[in-house]
C-alpha positions as CSV (number, residue, x, y, z in Angstrom):
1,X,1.6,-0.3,-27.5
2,X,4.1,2.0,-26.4
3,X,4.2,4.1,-29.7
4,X,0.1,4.6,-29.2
5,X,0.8,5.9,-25.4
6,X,3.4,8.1,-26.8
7,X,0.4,9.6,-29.3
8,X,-2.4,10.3,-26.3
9,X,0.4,11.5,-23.6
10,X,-0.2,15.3,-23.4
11,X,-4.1,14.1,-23.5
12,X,-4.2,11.3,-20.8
13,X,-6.7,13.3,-18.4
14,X,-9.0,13.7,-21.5
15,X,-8.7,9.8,-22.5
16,X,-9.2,8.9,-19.5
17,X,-12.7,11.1,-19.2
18,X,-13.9,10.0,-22.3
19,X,-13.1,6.5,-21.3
20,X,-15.3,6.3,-18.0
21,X,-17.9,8.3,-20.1
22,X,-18.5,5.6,-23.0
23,X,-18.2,2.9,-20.3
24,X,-21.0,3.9,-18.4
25,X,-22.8,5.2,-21.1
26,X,-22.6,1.6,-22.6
27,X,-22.5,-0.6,-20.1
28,X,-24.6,1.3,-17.2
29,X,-24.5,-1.7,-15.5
30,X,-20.5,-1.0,-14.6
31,X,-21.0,2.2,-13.2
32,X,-22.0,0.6,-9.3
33,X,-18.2,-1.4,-9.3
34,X,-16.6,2.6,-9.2
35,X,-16.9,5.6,-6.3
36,X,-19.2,8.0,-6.8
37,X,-16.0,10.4,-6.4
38,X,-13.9,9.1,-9.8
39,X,-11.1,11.7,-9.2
40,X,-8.9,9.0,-7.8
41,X,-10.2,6.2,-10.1
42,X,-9.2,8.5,-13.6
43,X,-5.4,8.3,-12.0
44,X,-5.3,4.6,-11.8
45,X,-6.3,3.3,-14.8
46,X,-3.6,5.2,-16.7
47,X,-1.2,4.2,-13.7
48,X,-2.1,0.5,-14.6
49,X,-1.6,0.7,-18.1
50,X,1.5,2.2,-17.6
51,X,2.6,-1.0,-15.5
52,X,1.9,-2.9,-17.9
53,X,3.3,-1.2,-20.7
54,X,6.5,-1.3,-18.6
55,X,6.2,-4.7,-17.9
56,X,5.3,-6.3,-21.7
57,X,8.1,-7.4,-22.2
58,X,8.4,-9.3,-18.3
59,X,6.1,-11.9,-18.5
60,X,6.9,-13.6,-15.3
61,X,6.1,-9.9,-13.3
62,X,3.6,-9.2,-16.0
63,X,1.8,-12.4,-15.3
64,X,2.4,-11.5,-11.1
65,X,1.1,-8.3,-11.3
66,X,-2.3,-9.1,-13.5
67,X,-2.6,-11.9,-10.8
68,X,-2.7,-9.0,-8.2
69,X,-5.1,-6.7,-9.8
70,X,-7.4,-9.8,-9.8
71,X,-7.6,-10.8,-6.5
72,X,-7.8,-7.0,-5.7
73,X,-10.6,-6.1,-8.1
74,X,-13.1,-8.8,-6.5
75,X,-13.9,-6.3,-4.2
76,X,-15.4,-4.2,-5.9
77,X,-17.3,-6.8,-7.8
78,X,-15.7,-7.4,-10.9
79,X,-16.8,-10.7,-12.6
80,X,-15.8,-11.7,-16.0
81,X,-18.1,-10.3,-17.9
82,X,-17.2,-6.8,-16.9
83,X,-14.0,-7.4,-18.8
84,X,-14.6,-7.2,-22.9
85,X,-16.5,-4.3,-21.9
86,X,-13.4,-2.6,-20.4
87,X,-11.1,-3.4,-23.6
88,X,-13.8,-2.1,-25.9
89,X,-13.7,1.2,-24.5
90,X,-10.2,1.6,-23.8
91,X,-9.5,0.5,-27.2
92,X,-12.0,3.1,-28.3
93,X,-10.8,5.4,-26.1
94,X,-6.9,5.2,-27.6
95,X,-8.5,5.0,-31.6
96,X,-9.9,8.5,-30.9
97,X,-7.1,10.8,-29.1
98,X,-4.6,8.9,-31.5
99,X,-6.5,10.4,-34.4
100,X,-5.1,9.7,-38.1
101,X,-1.9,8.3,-36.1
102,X,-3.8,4.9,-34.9
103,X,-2.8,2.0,-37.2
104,X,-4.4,-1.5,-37.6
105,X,-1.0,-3.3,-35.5
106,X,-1.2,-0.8,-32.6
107,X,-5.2,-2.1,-32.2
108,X,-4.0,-6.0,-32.5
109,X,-1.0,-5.3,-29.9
110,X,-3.7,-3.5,-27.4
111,X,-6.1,-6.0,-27.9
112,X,-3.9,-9.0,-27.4
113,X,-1.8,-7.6,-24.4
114,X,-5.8,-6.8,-23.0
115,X,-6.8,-10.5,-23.6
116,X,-3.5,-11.9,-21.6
117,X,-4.1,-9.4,-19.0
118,X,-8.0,-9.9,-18.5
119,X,-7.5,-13.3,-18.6
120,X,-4.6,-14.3,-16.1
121,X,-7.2,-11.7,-13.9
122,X,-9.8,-13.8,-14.7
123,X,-8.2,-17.1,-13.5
124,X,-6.3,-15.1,-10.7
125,X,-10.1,-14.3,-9.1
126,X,-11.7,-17.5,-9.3
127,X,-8.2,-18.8,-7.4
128,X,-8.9,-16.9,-4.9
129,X,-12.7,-17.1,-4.6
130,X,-11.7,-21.1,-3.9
131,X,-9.4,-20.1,-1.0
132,X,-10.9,-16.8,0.7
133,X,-13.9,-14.4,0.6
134,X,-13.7,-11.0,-1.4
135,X,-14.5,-9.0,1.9
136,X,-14.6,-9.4,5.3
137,X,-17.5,-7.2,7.5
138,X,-15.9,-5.6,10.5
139,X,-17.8,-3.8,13.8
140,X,-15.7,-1.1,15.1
141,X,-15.1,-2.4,18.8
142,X,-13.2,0.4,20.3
143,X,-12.5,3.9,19.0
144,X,-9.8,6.2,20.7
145,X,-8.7,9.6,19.9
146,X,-5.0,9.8,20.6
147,X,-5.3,14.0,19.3
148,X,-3.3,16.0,16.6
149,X,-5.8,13.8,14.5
150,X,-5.0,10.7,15.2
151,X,-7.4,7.6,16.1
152,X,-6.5,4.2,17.3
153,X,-9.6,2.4,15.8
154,X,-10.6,-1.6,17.0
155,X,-12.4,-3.4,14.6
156,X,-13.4,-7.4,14.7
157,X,-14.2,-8.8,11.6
158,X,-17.3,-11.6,11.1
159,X,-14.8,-14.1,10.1
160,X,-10.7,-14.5,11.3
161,X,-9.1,-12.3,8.9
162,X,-6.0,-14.1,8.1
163,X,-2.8,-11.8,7.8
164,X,1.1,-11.4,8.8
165,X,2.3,-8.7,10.6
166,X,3.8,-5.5,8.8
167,X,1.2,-6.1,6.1
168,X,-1.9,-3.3,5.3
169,X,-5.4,-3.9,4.8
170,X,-7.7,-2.1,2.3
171,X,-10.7,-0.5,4.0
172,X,-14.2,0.9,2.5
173,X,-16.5,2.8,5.0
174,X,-20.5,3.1,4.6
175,X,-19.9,6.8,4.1
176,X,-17.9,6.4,1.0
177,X,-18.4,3.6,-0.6
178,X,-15.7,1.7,-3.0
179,X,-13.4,4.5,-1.9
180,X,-11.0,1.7,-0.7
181,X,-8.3,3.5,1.9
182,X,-5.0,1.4,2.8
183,X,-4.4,1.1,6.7
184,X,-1.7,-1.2,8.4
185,X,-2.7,-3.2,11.1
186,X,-0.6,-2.5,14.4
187,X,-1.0,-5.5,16.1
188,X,0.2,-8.5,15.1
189,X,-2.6,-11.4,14.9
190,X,-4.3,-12.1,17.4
191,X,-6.3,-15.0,19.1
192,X,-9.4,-12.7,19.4
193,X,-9.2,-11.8,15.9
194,X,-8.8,-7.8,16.0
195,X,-7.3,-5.6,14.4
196,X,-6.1,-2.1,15.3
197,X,-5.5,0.5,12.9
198,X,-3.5,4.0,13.6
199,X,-5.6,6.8,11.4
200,X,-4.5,10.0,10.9
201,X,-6.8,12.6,10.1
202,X,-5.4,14.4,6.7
203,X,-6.4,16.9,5.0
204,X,-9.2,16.9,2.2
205,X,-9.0,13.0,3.2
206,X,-13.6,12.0,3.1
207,X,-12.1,8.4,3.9
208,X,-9.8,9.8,7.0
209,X,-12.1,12.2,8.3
210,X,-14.3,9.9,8.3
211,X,-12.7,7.6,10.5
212,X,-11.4,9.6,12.6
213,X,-13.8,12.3,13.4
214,X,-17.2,10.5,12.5
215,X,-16.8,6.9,13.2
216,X,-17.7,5.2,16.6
217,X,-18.3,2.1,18.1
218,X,-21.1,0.1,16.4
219,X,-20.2,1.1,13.0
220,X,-19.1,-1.5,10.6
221,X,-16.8,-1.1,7.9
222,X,-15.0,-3.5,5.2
223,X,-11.8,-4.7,4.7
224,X,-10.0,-5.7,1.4
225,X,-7.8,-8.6,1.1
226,X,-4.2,-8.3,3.3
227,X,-1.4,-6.8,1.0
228,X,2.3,-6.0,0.9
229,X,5.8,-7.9,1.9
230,X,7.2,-5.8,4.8
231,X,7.1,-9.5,7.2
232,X,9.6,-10.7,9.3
233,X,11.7,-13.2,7.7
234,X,11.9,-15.9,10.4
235,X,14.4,-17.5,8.8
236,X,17.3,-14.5,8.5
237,X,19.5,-13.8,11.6
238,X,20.3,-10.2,10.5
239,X,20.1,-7.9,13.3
240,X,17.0,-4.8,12.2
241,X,16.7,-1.8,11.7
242,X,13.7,0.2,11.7
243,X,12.4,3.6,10.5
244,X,8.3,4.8,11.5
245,X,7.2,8.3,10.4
246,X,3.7,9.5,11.7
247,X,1.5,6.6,12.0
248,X,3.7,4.4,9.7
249,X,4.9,3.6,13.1
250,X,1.8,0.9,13.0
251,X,3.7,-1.7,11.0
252,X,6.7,-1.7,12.7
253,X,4.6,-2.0,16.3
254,X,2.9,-5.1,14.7
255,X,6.3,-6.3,13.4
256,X,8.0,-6.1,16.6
257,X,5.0,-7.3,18.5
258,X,5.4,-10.6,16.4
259,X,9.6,-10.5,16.7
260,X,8.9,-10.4,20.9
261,X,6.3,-13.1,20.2
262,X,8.7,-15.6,18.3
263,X,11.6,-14.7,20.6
264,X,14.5,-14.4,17.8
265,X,16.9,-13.0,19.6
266,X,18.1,-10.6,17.6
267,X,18.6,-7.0,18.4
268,X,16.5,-3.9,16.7
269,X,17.1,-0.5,16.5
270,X,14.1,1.7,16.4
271,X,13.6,5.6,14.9
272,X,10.7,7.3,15.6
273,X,10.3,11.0,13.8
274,X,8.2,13.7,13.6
275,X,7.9,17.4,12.9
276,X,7.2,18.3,16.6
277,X,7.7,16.2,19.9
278,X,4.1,16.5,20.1
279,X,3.9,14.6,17.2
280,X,6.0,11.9,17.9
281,X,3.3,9.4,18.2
282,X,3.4,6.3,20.1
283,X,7.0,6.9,21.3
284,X,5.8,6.7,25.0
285,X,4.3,2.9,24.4
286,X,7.6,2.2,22.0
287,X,10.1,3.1,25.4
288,X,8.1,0.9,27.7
289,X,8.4,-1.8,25.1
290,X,12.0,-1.5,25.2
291,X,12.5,-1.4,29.1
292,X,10.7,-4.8,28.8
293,X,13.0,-6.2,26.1
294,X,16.7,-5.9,26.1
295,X,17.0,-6.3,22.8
296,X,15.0,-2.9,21.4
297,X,16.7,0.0,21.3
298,X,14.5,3.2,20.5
299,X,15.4,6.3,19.3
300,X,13.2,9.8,18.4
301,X,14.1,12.5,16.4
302,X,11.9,16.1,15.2
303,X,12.7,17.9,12.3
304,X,11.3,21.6,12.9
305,X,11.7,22.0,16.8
306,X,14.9,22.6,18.6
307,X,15.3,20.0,21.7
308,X,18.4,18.8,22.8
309,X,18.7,15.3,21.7
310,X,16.1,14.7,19.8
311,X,17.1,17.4,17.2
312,X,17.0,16.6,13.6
313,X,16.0,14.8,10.5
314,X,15.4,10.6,10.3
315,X,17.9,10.4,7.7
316,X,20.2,12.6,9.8
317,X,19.9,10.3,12.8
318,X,20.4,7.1,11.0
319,X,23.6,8.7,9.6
320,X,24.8,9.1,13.1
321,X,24.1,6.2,14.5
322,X,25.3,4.0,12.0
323,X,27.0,1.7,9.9
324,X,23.9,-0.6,9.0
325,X,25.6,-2.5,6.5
326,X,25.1,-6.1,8.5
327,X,21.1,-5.1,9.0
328,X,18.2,-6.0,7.4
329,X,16.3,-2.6,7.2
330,X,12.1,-2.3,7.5
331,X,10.6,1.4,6.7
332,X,7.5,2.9,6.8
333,X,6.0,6.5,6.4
334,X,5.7,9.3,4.2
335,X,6.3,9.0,1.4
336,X,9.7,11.5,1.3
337,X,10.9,10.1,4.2
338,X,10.7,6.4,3.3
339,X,12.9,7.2,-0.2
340,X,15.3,9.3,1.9
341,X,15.9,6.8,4.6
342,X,16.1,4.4,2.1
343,X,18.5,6.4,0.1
344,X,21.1,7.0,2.9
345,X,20.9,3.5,4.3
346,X,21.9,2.4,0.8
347,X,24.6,5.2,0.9
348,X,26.2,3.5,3.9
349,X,26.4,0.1,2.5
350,X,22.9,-1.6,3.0
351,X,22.4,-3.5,0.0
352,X,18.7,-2.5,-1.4
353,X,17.7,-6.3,-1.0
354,X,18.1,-5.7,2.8
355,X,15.6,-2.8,2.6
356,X,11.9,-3.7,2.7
357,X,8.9,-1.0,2.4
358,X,5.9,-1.0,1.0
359,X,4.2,0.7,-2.1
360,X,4.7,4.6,-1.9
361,X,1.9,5.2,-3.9
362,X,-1.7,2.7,-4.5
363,X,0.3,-0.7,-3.7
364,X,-1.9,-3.0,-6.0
365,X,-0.5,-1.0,-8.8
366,X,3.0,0.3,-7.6
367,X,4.2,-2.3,-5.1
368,X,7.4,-4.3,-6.0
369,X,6.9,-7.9,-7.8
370,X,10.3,-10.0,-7.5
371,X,10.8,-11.7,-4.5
372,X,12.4,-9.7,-2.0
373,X,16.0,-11.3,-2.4
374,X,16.1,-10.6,-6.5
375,X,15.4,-6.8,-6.5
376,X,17.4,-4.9,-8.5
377,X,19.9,-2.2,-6.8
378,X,18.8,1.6,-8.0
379,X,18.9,4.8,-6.9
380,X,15.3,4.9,-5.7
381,X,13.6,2.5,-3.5
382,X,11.3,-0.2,-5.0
């Protein structure tokens, strides 16, 4: 398998083309389960097969992370049909850029590691069709703009959406549809079953822009299954600390919201950063928070304006208010700022096990798969 990926590598973006084209070419009847917009879609499928490349010879994670991809392709409306379809093409699709190179063993290894795959997805989905619908309809209830492109949106599903705080929700909008977005609720749950998301407004974003500039109240939208391990382990006594960039800030609100909630008593130490002061969202609600709780500290720091005290890179700021070695460590935000934080709380004796983020890319495909106590220590975050 991984001497026929070694063939195609300096043609993936072609494969992957030719691939969509003779699936929908032959089976037209797959072509409603994708976005109209495939750009992002071309990315993942070789992101995927990479993963489980990687993981062949894993069984345990290969087997976790198949069961993933099944619960998260109901969604779109994958059945089992769909999937011979899929391996026929791929297969196809890998005979033709590997030219004179493809042998009779590297189709039987593809073709067997497809049929394990496909089928632990297979069983994963009907699982979860016994135990939870594929979707959940949601009315937005309240829409807010907070400026610099940000908008606190309110939406109530049909049905109580069952999640923990610190986990993210996928969410499709009428305006694009299947183009799934990931959003963190932040708000832990509640008794009148809503769910706030922080939205930022980004740049050649449809799914963002949509949200934040287009959406109102009235409009309903979809939500994905909940995702992602960033939850409070009720269980630990480790005092926390915790790092929000931009509007990864809404995970850790929902996280503390549920640590005031359960009353644990132990003490957490909040960053907040930005690139301005006016950007610093949510600190104002964060510091009233913290007059109300003794045990939350918070903390703001801006990386390209000079003010007195608030000066300065996350990373920076964690180095000076250190040592974090006894803390258990939660992290959201872009995508830099989570692996540098991550990087220099490691530095100063945080064992990786104690650091918990999620995915820094599509989660489905990129988020960690041992248990949060067995990860391995490494340079990079998980």
């Amino acid at each position: 398998m991984r001497a026929a990926l070694t063939l195609v590598e300096s043609q993936t973006a072609e494969l992957t083309v030719y691939f969509y084209t003779i699936l929908f070419t032959r089976y037209p009847q797959v072509r409603n389960l994708f976005p109209g917009n495939m750009d992002v879609q071309h990315g993942r499928l070789l992101r995927g097969l990479l993963r489980i490349i990687d993981l062949a010879d894993d069984p345990d994670n290969l087997v976790r992370f198949c069961t993933r991809l099944g619960h998260d392709h109901r969604k779109f409306g994958a059945i089992e049909a769909h999937y011979p379809a899929v391996g026929e093409c791929l297969l196809a699709a890998l005979a033709r850029y590997s030219g004179n190179a493809w042998t009779p063993e590297m189709a039987a290894a593809w073709t067997r590691a497809f049929a394990v795959a496909s089928r632990v997805m297979i069983l994963a989905a009907a699982d979860d069709a016994r135990v939870r619908p594929a979707t959940w309809e949601a009315r937005v209830v309240r829409h807010v703009d907070r400026g610099h492109g940000i908008a606190e949106i309110t939406v109530e599903p049909d049905i109580p959406y069952p999640y923990a705080a610190g986990q993210y929700v996928t969410l499709e909008t009428p305006w694009h549809p299947l183009a799934w977005r990931h959003y963190s609720p932040a708000n832990a749950p509640r008794q009148d079953n809503r769910l706030t998301f922080h939205v930022r407004a980004v740049p050649h974003g449809s799914v963002s822009n949509v949200l934040v500039h287009q959406a109102s109240v009235g409009d309903f939208v979809r939500l994905g299954p909940p995702q992602g391990d960033m939850t409070l382990d009720v269980a630990a006594d480790r005092d926390l600390v915790c790092v929000a960039g931009g509007t990864g800030l809404a995970p850790i609100q929902a996280l503390l919201e549920e640590t005031s909630r359960r009353d644990m008593h132990r003490h957490v130490d909040l960053f907040i950063g930005a690139r301005t002061a006016d950007e610093l969202y949510g600190l104002d609600a964060m510091l009233r928070m913290a007059q109300r709780h003794h045990w939350l500290s918070v903390r703001a720091a801006v990386s390209h304006q000079r003010i007195p005290g608030l000066e300065g890179q996350l990373p920076q700021v964690l180095r000076e208010f250190g040592p974090w070695d006894q803390h258990t460590a939660l992290v959201s935000g872009p995508p830099a700022m989570v692996t540098a934080a991550a990087r220099t709380l490691r530095e100063h004796g945080m064992p990786s096990a104690h650091i918990h983020h999620d995915a820094l890319d599509v989660p489905v495909l990129t988020a960690p798969l041992l248990p949060p106590g067995q990860r391995q220590e490494d340079d990079a975050p998980q």
